[in-house]
MARSEVEX-267575 format. One record per residue (C-alpha): residue number from 1; residue in one letter; x, y, z. Coordinates in nm, 4 decimals. Last residue first. Example, Ala and Ser with C-alpha at 12.3 -4.5 7.8 and 13.67 -1.06 7.14 Angstrom:
<pt><i>2</i><aa>s</aa><u>1.3670</u><v>-0.1060</v><w>0.7140</w></pt>
<pt><i>1</i><aa>a</aa><u>1.2300</u><v>-0.4500</v><w>0.7800</w></pt>
***
This chain:
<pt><i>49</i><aa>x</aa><u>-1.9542</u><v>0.4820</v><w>0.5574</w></pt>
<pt><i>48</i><aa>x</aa><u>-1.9160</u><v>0.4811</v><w>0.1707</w></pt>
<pt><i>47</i><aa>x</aa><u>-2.1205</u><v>0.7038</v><w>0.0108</w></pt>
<pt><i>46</i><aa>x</aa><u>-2.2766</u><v>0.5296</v><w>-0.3221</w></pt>
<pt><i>45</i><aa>x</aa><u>-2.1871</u><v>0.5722</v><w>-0.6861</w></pt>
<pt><i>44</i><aa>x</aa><u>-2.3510</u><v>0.4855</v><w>-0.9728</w></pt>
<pt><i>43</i><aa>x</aa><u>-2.6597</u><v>0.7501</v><w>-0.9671</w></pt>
<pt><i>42</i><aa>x</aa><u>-2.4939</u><v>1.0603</v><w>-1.0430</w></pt>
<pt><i>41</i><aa>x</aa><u>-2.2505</u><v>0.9334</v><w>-1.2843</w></pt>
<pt><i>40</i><aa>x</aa><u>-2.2718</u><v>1.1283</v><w>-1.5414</w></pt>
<pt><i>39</i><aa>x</aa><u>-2.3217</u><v>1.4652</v><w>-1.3364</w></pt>
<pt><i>38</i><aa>x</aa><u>-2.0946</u><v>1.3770</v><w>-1.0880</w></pt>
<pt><i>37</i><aa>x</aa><u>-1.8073</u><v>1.3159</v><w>-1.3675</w></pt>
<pt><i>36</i><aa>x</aa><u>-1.8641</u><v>1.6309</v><w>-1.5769</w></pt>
<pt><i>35</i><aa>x</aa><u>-1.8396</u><v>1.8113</v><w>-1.2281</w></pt>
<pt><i>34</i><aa>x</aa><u>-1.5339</u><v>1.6213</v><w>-1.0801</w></pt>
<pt><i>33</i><aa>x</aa><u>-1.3597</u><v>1.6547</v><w>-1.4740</w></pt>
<pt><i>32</i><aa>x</aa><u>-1.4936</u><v>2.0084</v><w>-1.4878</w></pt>
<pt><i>31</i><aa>x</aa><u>-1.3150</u><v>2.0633</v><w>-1.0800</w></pt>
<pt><i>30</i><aa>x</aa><u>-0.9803</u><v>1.8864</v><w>-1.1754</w></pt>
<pt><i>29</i><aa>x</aa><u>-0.9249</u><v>2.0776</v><w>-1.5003</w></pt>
<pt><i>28</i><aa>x</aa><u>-0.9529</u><v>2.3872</v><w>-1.2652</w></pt>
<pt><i>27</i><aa>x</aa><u>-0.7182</u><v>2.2726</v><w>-1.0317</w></pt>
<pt><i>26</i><aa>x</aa><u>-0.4914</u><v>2.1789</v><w>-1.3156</w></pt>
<pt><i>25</i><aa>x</aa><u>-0.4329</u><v>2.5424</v><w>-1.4761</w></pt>
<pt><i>24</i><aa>x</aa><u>-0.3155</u><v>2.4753</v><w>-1.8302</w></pt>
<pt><i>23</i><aa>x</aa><u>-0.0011</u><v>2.6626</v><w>-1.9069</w></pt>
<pt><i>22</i><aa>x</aa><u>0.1091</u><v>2.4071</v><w>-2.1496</w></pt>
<pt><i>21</i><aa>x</aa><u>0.4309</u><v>2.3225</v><w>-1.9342</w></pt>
<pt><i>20</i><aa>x</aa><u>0.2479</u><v>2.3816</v><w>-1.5754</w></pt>
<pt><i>19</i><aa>x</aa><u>-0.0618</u><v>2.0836</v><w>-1.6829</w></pt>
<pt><i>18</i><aa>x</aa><u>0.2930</u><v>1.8404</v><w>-1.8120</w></pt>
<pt><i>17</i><aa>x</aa><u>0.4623</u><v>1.9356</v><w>-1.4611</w></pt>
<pt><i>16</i><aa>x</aa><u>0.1077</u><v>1.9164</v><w>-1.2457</w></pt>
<pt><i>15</i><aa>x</aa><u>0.0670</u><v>1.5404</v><w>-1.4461</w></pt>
<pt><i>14</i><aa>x</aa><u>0.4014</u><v>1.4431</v><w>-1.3558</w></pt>
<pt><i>13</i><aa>x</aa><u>0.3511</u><v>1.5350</v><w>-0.9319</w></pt>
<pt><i>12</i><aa>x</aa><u>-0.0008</u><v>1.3334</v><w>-0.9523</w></pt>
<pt><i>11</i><aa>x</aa><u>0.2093</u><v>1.0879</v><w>-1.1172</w></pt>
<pt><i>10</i><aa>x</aa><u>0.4533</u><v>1.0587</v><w>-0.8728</w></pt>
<pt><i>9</i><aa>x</aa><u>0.2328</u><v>1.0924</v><w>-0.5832</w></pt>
<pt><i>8</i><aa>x</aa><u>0.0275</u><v>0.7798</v><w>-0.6979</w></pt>
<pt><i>7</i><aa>x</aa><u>0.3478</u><v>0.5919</v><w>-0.7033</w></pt>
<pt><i>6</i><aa>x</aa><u>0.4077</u><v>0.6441</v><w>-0.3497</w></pt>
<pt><i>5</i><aa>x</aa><u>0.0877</u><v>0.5600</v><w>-0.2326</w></pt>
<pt><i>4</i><aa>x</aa><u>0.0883</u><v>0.2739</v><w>-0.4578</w></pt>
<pt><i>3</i><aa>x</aa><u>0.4172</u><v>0.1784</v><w>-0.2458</w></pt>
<pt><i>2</i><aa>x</aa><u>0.2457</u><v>0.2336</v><w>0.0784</w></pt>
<pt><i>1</i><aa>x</aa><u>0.0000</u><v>0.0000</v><w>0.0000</w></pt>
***
């Protein structure tokens, strides 16, 4: 586990270097993917708890 942790912040940490290079801001590519993806996907998911 801690390994995919790991290798979860390297790509999070290549993805923010490719977003910087084209001058794309990723936070905001984040929230339309979250909002595109709620909106799909409304009914598939359920809380966990």
């Amino acid at each position: 586990k801690k390994k995919v942790k790991e290798e979860i912040g390297d790509v999070l940490f290549a993805l923010l270097c490719i977003a910087n290079y084209y001058g794309i801001d990723a936070e905001g590519a984040l929230l339309e993917s979250l909002s595109k993806y709620s909106t799909r996907d409304r009914n598939r998911w359920s809380e966990r708890g």
